[in-house]
N, C-alpha and C positions, 0 to 999 in steps of 0.2 A: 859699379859695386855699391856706390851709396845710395846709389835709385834703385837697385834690387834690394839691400838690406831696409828703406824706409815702406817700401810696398808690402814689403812681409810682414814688415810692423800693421802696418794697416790691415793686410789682411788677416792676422791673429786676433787684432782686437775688433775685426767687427765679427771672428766665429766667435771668438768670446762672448761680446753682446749678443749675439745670436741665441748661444747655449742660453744665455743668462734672462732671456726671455724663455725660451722653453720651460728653463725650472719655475720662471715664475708663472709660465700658465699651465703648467701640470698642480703646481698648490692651488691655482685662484679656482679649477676646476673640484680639485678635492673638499677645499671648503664648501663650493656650491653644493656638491653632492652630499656631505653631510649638512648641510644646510637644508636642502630637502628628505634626509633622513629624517633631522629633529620636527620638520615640518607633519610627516607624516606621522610620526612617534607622540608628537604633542595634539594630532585632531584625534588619535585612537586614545589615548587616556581623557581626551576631551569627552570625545564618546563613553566610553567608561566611568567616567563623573557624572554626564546627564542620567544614562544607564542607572547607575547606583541613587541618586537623587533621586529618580521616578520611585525606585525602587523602595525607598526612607519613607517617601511621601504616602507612597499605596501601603508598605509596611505601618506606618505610623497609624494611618487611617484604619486598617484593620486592628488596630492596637486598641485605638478608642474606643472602638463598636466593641471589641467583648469587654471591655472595660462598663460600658455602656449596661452590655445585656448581662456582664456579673450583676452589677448593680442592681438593674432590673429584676435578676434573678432573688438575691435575697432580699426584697423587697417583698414577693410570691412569698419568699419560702416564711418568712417575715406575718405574712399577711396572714399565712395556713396556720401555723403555730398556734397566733391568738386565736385563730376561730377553731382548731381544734382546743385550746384548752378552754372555749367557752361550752365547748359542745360536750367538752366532759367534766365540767363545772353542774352543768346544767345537766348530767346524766347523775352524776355525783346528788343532786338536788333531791331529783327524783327520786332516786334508790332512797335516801333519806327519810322521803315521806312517804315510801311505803313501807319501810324498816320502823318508822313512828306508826304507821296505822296496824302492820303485824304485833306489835308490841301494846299496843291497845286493845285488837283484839285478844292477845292472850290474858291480857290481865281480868277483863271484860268478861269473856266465855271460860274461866279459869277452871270454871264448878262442871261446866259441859265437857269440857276436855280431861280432865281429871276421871268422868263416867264412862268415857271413852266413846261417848256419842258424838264427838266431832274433834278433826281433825284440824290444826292449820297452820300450812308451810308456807314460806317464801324462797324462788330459785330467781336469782335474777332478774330479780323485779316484777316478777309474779308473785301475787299474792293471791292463795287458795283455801277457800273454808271447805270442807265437806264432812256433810252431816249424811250419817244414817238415817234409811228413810221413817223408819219409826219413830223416830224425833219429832218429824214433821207432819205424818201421814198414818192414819187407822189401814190395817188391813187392807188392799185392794181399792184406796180411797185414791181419790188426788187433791181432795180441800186439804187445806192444813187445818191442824186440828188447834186449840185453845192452846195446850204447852207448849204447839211448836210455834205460832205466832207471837209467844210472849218469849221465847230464844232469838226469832228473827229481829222481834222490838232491840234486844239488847244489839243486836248485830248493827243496825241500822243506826243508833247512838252512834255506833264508829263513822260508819258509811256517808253519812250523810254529810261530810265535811269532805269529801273527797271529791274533787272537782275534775282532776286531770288524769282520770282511768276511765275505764268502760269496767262495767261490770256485767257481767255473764253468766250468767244460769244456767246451771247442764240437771239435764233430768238423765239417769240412768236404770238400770234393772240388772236382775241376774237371768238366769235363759229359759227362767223354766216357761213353758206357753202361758198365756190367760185362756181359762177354762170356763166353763159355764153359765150362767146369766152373766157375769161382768164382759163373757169376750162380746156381747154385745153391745157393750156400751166402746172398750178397749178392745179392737181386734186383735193387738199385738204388744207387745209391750214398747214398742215405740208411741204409739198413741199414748199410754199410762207413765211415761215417762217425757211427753209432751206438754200433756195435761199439771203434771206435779211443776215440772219447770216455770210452763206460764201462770200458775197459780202463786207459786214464789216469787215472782216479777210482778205479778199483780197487787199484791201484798204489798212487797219492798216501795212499790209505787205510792200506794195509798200510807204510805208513814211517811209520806216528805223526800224520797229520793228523783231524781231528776229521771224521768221519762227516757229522753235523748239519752243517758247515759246507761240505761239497760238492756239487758235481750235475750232471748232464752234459746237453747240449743235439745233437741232430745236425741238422746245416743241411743238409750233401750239399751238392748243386751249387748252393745255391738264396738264397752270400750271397757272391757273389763280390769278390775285394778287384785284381783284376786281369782282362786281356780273357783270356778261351778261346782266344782268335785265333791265337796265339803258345807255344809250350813255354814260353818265363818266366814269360805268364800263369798258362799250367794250373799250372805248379810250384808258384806261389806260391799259388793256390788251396787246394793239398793241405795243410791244414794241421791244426794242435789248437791253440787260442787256449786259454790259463790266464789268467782272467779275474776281478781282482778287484774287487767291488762292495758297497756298502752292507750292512747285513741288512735286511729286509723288517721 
């Protein structure tokens, strides 16, 4: 009876130990397991940190470059600015001095204009005399005549200070044909509005105005500023327009 009751003892306590190893290798296992959980939970946020860092870096660096080409940018826009407000500085100039030489010549031809034998506008920086050809020209002629050389002398007082235009000469007419002994010399009224043009450029030359800075154009009938219909029209047709413009 005492050797079966001490054997039982024994054998309780080694299923005891027994159990008592089981529970502890069911926890040593569970730990491992989550031990290789946080293992793999900690290399996937590892990745996700390189990830994101690449990410900052190629970010950041894109960051710079338009910071870069803002820069850049209004630097240009910067650049444009001042050379458009040189370029309309220097437009500004211009208009100036030919608003100064329109205003000379009015005060100048003041007596001519008043007679209503010449005309003269400025539209943006054109500036334009036109005289009636009887001012300038006898009947069927194309010399200029004594009065009209001594209008172009005052005209040329202006002129000749004028360095940064072209000046241009336009011979015109009204439409009626050239007729009789003169269509031989004039077949048409282009040739007679040729002739008057280069003879006003000839002149203009011979008072001192710069060569290079003139040149004559002949319209004839073919740029009318009034009807044919009418003597006032044709009148005002027959003209020489002193025309000043840009240089090329």
């Amino acid at each position: 009876m005492g050797k079966s009751m001490s054997l039982m003892v024994v054998v309780v306590a080694i299923a005891l130990a027994m159990g008592g190893c089981t529970v502890m290798g069911s926890t040593y296992t569970k730990k491992v397991n989550e031990a290789d959980n946080n293992a793999r939970e900690l290399a996937a946020l590892q990745q996700k940190y390189e990830a994101l860092t690449t990410d900052l870096v190629k970010t950041t660096g894109e960051r710079n470059k338009v910071v870069t080409d803002n820069k850049a940018l209004e630097n240009e826009i910067a650049r444009l600015r001042q050379d458009i407000a040189a370029l309309q500085k220097a437009q500004e100039e211009k208009v100036q001095k030919v608003s100064k030489t329109y205003e000379d010549l009015l005060v100048k031809m003041k007596s001519e204009v008043a007679k209503g034998q010449m005309t003269i506008s400025e539209l943006k920086g054109k500036l334009t005399v036109n005289m009636v050809d009887a001012v300038l020209f006898d009947s069927g002629k194309a010399e200029v005549k004594g009065g009209g050389q001594a209008i172009l002398k005052k005209i040329v007082s202006v002129l000749k200070d004028v360095k940064d235009k072209s000046i241009r000469i336009e011979g015109h007419t009204d439409n009626v044909p050239i007729t009789g002994m003169l269509a031989k010399k004039y077949p048409t009224n282009r040739e007679l509005s040729a002739a008057r043009a280069i003879n006003v450029t000839r002149y203009l030359q011979e008072q001192g105005i710069d060569p290079a800075n003139l040149s004559a154009i002949a319209f004839g009938e073919y740029k009318p500023v009034a009807s044919n219909d009418t003597p006032e029209g044709k009148a005002k047709n027959r003209r020489i327009e002193i025309i000043l413009v840009p240089k090329e």
